[in-house]
C-alpha positions in Angstrom: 3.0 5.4 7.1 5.6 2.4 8.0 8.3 5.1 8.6 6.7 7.4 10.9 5.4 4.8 12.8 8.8 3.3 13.2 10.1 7.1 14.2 7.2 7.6 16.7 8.1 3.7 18.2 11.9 4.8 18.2 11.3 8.1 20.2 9.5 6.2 22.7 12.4 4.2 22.8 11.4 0.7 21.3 13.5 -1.3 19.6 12.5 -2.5 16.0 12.1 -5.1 13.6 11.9 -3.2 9.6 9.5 -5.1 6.8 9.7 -4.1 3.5 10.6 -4.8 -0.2 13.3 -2.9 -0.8 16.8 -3.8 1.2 18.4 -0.7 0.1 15.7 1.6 1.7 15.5 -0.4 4.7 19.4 -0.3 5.0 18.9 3.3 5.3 15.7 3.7 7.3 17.9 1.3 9.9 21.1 3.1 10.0 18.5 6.6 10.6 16.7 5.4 13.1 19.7 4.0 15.2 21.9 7.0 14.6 19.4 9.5 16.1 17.2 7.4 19.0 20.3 5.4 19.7 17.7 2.0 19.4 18.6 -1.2 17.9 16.9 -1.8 14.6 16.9 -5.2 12.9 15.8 -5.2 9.1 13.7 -8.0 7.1 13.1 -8.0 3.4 10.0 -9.4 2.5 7.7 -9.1 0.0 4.3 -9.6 1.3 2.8 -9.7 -2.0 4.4 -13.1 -1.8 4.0 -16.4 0.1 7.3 -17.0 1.5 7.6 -13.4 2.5 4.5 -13.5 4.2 5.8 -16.9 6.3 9.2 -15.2 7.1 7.7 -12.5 8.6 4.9 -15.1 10.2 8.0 -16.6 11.3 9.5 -14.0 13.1 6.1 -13.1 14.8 5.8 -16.6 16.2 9.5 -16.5 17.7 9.5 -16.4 21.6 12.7 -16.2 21.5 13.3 -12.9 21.2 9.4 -11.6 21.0 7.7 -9.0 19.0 5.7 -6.9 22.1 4.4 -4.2 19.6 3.6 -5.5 15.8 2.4 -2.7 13.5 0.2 -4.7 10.6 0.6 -1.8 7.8 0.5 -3.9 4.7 -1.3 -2.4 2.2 -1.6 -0.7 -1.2 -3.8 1.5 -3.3 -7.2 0.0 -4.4 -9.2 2.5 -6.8 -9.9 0.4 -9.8 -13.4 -0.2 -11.0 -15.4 -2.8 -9.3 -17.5 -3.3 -12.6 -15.1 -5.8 -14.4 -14.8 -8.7 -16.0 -11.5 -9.2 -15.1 -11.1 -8.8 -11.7 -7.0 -9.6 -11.1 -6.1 -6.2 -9.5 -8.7 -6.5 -6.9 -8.0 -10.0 -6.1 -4.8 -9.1 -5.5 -5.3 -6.1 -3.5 -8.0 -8.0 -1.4 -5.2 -10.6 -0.7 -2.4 -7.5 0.3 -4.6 -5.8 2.4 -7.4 -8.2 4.0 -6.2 -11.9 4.3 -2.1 -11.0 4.7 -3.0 -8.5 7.8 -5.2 -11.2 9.3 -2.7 -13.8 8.8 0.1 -11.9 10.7 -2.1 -10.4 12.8 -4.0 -13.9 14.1 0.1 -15.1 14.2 1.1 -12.5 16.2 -1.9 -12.5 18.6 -1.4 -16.2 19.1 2.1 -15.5 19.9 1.0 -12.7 22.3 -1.8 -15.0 23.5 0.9 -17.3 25.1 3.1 -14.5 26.7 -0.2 -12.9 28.3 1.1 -9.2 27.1 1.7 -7.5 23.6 -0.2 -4.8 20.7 -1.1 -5.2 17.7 -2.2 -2.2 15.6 -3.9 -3.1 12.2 -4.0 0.1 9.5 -7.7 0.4 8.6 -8.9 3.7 7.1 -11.5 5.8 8.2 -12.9 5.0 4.4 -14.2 1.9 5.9 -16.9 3.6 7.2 -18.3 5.0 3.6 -19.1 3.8 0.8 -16.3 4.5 -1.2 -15.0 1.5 -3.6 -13.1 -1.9 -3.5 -10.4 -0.3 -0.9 -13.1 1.1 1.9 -14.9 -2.3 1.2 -11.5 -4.1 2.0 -10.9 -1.8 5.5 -14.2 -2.4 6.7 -13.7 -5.8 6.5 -9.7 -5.2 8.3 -11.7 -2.7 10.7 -14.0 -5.4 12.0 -11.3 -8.0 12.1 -9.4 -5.9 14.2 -12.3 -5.0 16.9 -13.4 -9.2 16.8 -9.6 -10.1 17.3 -9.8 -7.6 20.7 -12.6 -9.4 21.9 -11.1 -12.5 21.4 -7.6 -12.1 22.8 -8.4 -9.3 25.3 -8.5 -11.1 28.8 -5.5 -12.2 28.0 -3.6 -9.6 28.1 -3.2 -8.6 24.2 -4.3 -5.5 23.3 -5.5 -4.9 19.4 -6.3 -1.7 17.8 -7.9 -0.5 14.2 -5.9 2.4 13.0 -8.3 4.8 11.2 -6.4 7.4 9.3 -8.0 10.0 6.9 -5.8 11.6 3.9 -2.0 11.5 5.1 0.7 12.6 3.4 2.9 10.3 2.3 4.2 8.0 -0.8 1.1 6.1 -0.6 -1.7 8.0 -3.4 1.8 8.5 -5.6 2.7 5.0 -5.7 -0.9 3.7 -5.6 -0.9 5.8 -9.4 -4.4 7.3 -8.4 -5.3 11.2 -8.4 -5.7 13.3 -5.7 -6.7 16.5 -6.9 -10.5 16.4 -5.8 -9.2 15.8 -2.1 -9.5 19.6 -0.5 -5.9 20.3 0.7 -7.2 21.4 4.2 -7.8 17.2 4.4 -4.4 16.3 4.4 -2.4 15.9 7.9 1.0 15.2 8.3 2.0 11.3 8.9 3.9 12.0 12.0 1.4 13.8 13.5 -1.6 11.2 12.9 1.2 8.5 14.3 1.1 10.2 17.2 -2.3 10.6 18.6 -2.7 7.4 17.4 0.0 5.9 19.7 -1.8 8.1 22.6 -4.8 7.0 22.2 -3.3 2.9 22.3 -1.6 4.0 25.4 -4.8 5.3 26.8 -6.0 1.4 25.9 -8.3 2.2 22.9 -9.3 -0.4 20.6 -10.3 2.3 17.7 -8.0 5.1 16.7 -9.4 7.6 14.9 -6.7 10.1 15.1 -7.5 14.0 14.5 -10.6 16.2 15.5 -10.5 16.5 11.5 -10.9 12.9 11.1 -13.4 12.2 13.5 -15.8 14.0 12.4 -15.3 12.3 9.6 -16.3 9.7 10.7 -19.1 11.1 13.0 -20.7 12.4 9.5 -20.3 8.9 8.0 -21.7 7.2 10.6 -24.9 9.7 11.6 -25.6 12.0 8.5 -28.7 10.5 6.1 -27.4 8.5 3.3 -28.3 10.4 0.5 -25.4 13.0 2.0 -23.1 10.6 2.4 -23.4 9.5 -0.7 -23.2 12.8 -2.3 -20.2 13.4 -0.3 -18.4 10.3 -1.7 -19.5 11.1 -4.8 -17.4 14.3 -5.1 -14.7 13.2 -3.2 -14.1 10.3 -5.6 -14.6 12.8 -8.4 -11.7 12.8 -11.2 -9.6 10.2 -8.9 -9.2 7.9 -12.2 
């Protein structure tokens, strides 16, 4: 979802700052973006998997210099194995991607914001985090309530933080992440660029939860307010055949 949030930033005319592994692609993305909003797009190649790319991009958060105003925490990767191990690697891992890396950058960047009295931070979360449903919803619960605690914190001054909840989207994410999707009803999926968008509305209408969609939230809604034992049942056969 990095790339259509970049597009939706470049058509409102922002200027950006790329993050991602792979130079080549970012090359690309870059030279895209520039040629058709005619905005200035800077690239850095970090891995955040990684400590020094997670303190190069720290870096550039922290710079007043030339200051991040928008910073769109999107880490994240696919977390669908099995929580009954006894080896537990792929979920430490996963937990470290997509819960401590986000609020690393995140508290950097709302520090940085902190000091210039203005700036937005929008965190990916996932409107998962409001079911039961594994290691990854446990994980954006966790990023989900980071986020809404970090608004708290840093909105009188000026900084305003937002918890992205997406539903099913579709993008590289499930290929890459190796897990099935064929027990996920096709009329779930929504197209990336339309999700970015009334997500970016509802930021600009000063949100501090996104839940983007009428789709999606009532989602959410039935996650929130229908008994348990639906829920569960819900869950159940949505995470049917997914490994």
């Amino acid at each position: 979802m990095g790339a259509a949030f970049a597009q939706a930033l470049a058509a409102r005319g922002c200027d950006l700052v790329l993050v991602a592994r792979n130079g080549e692609r970012l090359a690309e993305n870059a030279a895209v973006l520039h040629d058709t909003f005619g905005v200035n797009v800077a690239v850095l190649q970090a891995d955040l998997s990684t400590r020094d790319g997670v303190d190069a991009v720290k870096q550039r958060l922290l710079d007043q210099t030339d200051p991040i105003t928008v910073f769109v925490n999107n880490a994240g990767s696919g977390m669908y194995s099995p929580m009954a191990t006894d080896d537990a690697t792929q979920l430490r891992a996963g937990a470290e991607l997509m819960a401590l890396v986000p609020m690393e950058l995140g508290g950097a960047a709302a520090f940085a914001m902190k000091q210039r009295h203005s700036g937005v931070i929008i965190t990916t979360a996932s409107v998962a985090s409001l079911a039961p449903m594994g290691a990854y919803a446990a994980v954006k619960s966790f990023v989900r309530m980071w986020s809404e605690s970090l608004a708290i914190e840093v909105g009188d001054y000026g900084v305003q933080v937002v918890a992205f909840l997406p539903g099913w989207v579709r993008t590289e994410f499930h290929q890459r992440s190796g897990v099935s999707t064929s027990s996920i009803p096709s009329w779930l999926w929504l197209d990336a660029q339309r999700v970015i968008d009334e997500a970016l509305n509802d930021v600009e209408r000063g949100k501090i939860t996104t839940v983007p969609s009428k789709r999606f939230k009532t989602m959410a809604f039935f996650a929130k307010h229908a008994p348990q034992r639906l829920v569960h049942k819900a869950v159940k056969k949505l995470n049917k055949g997914r490994r």
